[in-house]
FIMARMI-523576 format. One record per atom (N, C-alpha, C): residue in one letter; x, y, z. Coordinates in pm, whole numbers, plus 50000, padded with zeros to 5 digits. Each point is the difference from the previous one (the first is absolute). Layout:
N
AXYZ...
***
This chain:
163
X020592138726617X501365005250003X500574999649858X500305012349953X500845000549848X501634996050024X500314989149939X500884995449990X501185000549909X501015009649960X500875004249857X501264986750014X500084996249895X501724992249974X500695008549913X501185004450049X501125008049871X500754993650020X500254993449916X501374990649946X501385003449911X500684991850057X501485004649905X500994993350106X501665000549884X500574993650054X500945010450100X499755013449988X500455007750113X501474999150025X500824998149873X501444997949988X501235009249978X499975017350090X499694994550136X497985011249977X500075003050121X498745011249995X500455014549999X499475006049888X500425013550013X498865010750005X500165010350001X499135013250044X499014994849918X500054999849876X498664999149905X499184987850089X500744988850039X498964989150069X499375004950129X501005006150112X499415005450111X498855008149987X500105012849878X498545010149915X499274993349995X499674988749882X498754987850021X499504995150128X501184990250073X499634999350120X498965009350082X500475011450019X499475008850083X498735007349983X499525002149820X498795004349913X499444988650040X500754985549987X498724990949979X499235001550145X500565002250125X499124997750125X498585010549974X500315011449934X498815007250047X498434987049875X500404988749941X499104995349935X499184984250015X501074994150179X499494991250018X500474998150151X499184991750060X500464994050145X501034996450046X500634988349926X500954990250065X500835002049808X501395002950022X500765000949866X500864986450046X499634992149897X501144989749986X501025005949889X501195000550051X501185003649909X500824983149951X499794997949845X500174980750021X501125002549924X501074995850074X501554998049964X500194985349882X500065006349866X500084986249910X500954991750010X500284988550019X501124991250015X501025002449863X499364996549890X500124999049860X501754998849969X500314986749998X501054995949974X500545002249867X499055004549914X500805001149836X500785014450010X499595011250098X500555011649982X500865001650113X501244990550060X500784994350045X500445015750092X499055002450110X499965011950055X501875003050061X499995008650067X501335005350089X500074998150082X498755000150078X500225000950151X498864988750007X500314986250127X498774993849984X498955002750068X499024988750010X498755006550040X499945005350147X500874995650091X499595003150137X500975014749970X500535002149928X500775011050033X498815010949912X499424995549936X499615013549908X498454998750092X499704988850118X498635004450083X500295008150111X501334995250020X500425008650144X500315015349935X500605005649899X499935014049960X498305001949967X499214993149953X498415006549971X499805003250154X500064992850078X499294999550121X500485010950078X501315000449999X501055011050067X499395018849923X499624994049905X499845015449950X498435001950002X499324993450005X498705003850037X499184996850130X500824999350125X500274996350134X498935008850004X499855011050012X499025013150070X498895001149931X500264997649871X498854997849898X498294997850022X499984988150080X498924996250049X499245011550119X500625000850070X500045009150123X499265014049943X500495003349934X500075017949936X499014998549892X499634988149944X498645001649921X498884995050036X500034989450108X499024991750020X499864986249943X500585002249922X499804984949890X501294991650034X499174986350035X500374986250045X501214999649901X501244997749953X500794995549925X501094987650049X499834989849877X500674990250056X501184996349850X500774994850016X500814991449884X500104989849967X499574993949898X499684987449986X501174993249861X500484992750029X500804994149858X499224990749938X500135001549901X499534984749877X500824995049911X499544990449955X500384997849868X499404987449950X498795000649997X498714999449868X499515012349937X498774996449941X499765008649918X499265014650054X499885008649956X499305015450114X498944994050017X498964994949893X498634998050076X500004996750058X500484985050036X500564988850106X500265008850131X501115003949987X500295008850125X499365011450014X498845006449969X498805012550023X499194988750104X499624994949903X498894984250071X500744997850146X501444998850005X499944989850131X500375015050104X500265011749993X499515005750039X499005013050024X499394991249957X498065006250005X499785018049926X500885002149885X500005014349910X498694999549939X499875009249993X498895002449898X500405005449930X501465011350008X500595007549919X501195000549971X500164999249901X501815000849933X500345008549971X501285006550060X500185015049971X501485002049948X500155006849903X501015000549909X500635014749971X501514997449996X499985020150000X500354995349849X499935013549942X500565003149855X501005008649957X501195004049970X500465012149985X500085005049893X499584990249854X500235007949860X498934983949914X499955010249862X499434991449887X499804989350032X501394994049988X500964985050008X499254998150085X499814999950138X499264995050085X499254990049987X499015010449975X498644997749960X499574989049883X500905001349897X499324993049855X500634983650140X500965000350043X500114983450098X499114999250075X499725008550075X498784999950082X499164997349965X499375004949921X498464995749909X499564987449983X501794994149927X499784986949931X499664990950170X500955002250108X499324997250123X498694998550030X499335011550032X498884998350043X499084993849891X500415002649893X498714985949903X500324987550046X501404993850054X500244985650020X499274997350128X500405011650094X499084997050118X498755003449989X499265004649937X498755006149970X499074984149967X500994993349892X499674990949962X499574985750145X501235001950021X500104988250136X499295002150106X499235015050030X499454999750099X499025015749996X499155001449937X499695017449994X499305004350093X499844991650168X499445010550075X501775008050073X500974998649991X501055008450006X500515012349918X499705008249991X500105017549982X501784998550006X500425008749922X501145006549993X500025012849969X500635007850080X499965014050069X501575002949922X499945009549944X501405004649983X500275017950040X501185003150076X500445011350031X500855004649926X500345013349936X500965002049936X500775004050088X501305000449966X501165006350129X500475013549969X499755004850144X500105014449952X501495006749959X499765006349933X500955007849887X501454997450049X500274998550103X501284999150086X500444994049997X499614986649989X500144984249992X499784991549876X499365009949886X499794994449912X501164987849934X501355007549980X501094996049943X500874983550090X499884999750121X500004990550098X499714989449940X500904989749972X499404988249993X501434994750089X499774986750058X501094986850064X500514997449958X499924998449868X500954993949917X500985012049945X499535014349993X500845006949967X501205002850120X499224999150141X500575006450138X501444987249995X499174987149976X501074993150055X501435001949910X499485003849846X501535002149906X500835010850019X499095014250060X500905008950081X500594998750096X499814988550086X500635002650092X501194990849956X499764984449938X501014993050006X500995009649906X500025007549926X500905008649942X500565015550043X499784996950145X500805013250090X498825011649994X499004999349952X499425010050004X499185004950108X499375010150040X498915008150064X498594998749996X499784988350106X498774995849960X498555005550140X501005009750071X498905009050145X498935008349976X499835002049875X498805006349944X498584990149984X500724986449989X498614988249952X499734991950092X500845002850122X500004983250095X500015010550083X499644997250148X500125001850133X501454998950027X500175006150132X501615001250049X500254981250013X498944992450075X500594986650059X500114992949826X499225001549923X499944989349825X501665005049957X499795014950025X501345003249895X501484995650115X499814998650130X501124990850092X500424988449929X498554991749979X499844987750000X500824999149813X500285006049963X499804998449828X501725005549981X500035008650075X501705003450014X500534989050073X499484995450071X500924988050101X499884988549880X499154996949923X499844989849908X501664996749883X499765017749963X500915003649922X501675004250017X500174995450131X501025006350072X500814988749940
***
């Protein structure tokens, strides 16, 4: 059984994450989606709230591709959490340059700590490129229009934040 982990802190999840999500099934069995705890980047929404929107938005997910998907939170390190649940693959989206030159330096640290784990990266398609969480969440807390990057229930959840 091919096993993928895509990780992140999913703060909240927007289209570009659901795209990954949904590319990654056609490349492994069972997708662990691992919700990072990571207390230094002092998220918005906490963790049960940002598993119950992953879960809520990729409800059918499993169903409609075949592939086992579950959500898993951490907060050790990715190999650590690939290892405890049983990845062989780490899968990473990209949307520009920047990405990547962080990414890289990634997979040499994990490369280092453990090299039978593969890291898979998707680029996000053209649509989503511009999408990042951290941008969604500053549009919205500043009145803005954020229904183009989030789902109807994220961009509820992000206006009710900001209300």
């Amino acid at each position: 059984m091919r096993i993928g982990l895509y990780p992140g802190t999913f703060d909240p999840i927007t289209l570009g994450h659901i795209d990954i999500i949904r590319r990654s099934t056609a490349l492994v069995d069972r997708l662990v989606i691992g919700v990072a705890i990571n207390r230094d980047k002092g998220p918005m929404f906490d963790l049960d709230e940002r598993v119950s929107m992953i879960e809520a938005e990729i409800a059918g997910l499993s169903k409609e591709t075949g592939t086992e998907i579950i959500v898993h939170p951490f907060e050790n390190l990715l190999i650590d959490c690939a290892h405890d649940v049983g990845a062989q693959i780490i899968l990473r989206g990209l949307r520009a340059v920047a990405d990547f030159e962080y990414e890289y330096q990634m997979v040499g640290m994990n490369r280092a700590l453990d090299d039978s784990i593969e890291t898979v990266f998707l680029m996000a398609e053209a649509k989503h490129q511009a999408i990042a969480s951290k941008l969604v969440k500053e549009i919205a807390r500043l009145g803005g229009d954020v229904s183009k990057f989030v789902t109807p229930a994220v961009n509820g959840a992000l206006v009710s934040r900001f209300r």
